[in-house]
C-alpha positions as CSV (number, residue, x, y, z in Angstrom):
1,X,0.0,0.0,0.0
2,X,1.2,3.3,-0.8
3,X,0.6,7.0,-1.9
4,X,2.9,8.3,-4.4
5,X,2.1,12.3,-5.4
6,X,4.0,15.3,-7.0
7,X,3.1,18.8,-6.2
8,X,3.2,22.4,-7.3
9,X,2.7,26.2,-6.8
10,X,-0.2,27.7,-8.1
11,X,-0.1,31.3,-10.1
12,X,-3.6,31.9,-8.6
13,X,-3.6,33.9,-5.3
14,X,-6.5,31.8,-4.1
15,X,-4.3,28.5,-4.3
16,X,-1.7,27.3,-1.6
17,X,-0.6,24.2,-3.4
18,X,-2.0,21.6,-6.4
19,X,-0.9,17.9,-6.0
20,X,-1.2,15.0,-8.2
21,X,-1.0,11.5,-7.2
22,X,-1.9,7.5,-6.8
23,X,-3.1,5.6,-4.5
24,X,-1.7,2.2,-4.9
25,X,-3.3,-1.1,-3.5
26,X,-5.4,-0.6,0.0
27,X,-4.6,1.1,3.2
28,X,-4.3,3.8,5.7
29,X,-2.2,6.4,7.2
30,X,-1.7,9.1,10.3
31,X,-2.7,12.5,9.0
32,X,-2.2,15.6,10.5
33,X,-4.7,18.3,11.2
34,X,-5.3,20.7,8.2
35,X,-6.4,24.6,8.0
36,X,-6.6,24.5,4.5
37,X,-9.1,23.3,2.9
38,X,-9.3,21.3,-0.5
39,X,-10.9,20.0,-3.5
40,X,-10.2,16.7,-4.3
41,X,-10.8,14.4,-7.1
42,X,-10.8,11.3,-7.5
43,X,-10.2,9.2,-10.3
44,X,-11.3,5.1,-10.0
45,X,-11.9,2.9,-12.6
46,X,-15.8,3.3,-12.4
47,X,-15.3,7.3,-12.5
48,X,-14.1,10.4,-11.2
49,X,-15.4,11.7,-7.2
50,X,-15.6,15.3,-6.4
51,X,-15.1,16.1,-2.8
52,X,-14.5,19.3,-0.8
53,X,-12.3,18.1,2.4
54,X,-11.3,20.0,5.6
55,X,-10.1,22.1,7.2
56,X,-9.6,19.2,9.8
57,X,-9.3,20.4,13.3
58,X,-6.9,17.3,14.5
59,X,-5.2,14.5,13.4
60,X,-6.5,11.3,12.1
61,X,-6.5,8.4,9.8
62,X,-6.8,8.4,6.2
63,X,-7.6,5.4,4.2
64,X,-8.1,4.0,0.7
65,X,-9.2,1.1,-1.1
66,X,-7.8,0.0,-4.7
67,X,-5.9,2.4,-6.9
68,X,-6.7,5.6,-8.2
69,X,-5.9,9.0,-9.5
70,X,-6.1,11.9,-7.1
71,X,-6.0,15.5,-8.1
72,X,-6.0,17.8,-4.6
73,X,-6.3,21.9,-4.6
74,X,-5.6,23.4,-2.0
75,X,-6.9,26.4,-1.3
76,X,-5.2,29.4,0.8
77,X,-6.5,30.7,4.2
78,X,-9.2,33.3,3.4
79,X,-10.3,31.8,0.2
80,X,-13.9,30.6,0.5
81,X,-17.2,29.1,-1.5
82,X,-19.8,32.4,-1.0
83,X,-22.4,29.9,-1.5
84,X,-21.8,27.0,0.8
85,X,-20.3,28.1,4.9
86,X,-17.4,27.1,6.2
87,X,-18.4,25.0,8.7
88,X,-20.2,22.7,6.6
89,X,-17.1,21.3,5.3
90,X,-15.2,21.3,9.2
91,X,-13.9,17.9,10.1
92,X,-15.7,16.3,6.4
93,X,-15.6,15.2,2.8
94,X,-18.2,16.5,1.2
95,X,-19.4,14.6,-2.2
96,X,-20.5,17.1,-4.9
97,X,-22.7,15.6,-7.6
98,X,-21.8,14.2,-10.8
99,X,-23.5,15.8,-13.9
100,X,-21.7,13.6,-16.4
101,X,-19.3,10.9,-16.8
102,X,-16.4,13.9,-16.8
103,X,-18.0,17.0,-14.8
104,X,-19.5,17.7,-12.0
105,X,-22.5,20.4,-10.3
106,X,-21.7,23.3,-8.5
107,X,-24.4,25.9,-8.0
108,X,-26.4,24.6,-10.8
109,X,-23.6,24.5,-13.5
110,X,-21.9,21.7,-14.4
111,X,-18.0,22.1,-14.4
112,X,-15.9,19.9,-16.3
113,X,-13.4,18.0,-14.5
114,X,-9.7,19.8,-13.8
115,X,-6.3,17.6,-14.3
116,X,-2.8,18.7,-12.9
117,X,-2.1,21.0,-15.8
118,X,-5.0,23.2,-16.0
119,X,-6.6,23.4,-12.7
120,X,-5.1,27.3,-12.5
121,X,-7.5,27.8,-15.4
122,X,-10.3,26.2,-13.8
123,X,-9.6,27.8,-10.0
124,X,-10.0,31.5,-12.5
125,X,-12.7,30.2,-13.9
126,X,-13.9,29.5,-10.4
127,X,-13.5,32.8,-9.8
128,X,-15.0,34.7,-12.6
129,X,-18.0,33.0,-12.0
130,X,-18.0,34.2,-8.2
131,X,-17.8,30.7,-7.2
132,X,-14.7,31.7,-5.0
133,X,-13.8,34.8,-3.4
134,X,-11.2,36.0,-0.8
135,X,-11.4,37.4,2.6
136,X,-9.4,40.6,2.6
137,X,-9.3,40.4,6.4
138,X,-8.5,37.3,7.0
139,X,-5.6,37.2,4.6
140,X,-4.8,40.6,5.7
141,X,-4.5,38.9,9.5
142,X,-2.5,35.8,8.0
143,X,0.5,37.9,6.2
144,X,1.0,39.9,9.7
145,X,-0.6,43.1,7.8
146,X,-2.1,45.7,10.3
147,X,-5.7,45.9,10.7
148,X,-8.5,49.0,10.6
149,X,-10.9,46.7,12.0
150,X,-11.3,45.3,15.7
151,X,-9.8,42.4,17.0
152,X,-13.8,41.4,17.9
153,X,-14.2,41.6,13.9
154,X,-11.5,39.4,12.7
155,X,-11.9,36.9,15.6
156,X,-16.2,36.8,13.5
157,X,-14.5,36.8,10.2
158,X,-11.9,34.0,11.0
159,X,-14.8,32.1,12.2
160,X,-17.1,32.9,9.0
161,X,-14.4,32.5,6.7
162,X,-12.8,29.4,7.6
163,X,-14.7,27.8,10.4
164,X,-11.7,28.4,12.7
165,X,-10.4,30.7,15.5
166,X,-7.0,32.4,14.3
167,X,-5.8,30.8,17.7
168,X,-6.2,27.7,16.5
169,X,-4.7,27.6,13.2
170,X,-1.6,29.3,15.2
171,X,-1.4,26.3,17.2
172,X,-1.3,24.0,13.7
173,X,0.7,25.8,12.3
174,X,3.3,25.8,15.7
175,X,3.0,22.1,15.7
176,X,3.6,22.1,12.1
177,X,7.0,23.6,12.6
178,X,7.7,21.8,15.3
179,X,7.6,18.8,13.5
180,X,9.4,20.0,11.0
181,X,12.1,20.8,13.1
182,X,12.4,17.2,14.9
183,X,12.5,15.9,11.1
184,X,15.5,18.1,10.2
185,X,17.3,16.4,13.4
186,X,16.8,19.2,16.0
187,X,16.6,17.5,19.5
188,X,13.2,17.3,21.2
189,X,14.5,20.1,23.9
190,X,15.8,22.2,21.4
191,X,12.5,22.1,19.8
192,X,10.4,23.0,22.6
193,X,12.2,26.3,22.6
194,X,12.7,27.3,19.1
195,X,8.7,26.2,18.6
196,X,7.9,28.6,21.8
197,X,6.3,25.5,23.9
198,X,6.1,25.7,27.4
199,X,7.8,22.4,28.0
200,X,8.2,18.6,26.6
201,X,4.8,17.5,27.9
202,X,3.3,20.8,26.3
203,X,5.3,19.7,23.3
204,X,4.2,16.4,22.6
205,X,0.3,17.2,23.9
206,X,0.4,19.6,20.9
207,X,1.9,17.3,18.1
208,X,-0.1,14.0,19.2
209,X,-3.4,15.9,18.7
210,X,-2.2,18.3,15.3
211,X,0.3,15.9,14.2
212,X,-1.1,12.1,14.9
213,X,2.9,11.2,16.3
214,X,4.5,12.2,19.3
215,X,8.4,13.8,19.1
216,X,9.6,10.5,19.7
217,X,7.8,8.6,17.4
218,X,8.6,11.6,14.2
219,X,12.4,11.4,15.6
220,X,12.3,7.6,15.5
221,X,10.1,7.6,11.5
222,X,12.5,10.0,10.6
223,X,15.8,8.1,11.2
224,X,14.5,5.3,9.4
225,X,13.8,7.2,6.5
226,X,17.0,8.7,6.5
């Protein structure tokens, strides 16, 4: 069982990432918790799946059955559907329906299915159509810009926006690093003070619930790999 994937930057200022990969036989894996969210397809023999996936609030378990194609966008914080909330899609996978054997519905139109090389032309498309907008608060917030609005605002419009509080994607985001850090060989103590945690129990708390491993188990992964 395996996942094998390549990945890319996007041109669009909506999009954080686009990946492209196979899933190979069946399985399952950790994965971590995820402020982004995506859309995924997915490509088996008997079709193509349209999901919208995330943000996911902790770690967990993926897992997959038989091979297939999968075609991830990731979208940036502060990019959202106007039509559909952000909490709808917290802590899911969403299923959009199929309108043909290669599109699928979105707000009564049917869109035709993206591949690695033009999904920046479909995300603008997306766009154009008003199907996706961005937050100028919230990605005001993220970048570290200054605000003209109160902190009572942004704290509503993280929530609107992206169905989290901006503390909490800080605290992904620090474990994120954290890990990170353990995988480029920094000891654990080392790591509780470059990733500002309070101690080693504060430490591995954090990256068993973000990350699904504690420090010891991503030092251990990681000199395995190496």
């Amino acid at each position: 069982m395996n996942i094998l994937h390549e990945e890319r930057l996007s041109d669009s200022p909506y999009v954080e990432m686009i990946m492209h990969g196979w899933a190979q036989g069946t399985g399952s894996t950790i994965r971590p918790a995820e402020t982004h969210w995506h859309m995924v397809f997915v490509k088996h023999a008997s079709g193509v799946q349209s999901l919208v996936v995330g943000p996911l609030t902790t770690s967990g378990i993926v897992s997959w059955v038989g091979s297939a194609e999968i075609l991830w966008i990731k979208f940036k914080i502060g990019t959202f559907i106007p039509h559909l909330p952000a909490r709808n899609f917290l802590d899911k996978e969403t299923t959009l329906p199929g309108a043909a054997s290669k599109s699928f519905w979105l707000k009564g139109s049917a869109w035709q299915f993206p591949d690695y090389e033009n999904s920046d032309t479909f995300v603008n498309k997306l766009v154009r159509n008003e199907l996706l907008g961005c937050d100028p608060i919230v990605n005001a917030a993220i970048q570290g810009h200054p605000q003209e609005v109160s902190l009572r605002t942004v704290r509503q419009r993280f929530l609107q926006i992206t169905g989290l509080t901006q503390n909490h994607i800080r605290q992904v985001e620090r474990a994120q690093r954290a890990a990170a850090l353990l995988e480029q060989g920094k000891s654990i103590l080392d790591t509780v003070a470059e990733a500002g945690y309070f101690d080693q129990p504060h430490l591995t708390r954090s990256l068993k619930h973000f990350i699904g491993r504690t420090p010891a188990q991503i030092v251990r992964l990681n000199s395995q790999l190496a």
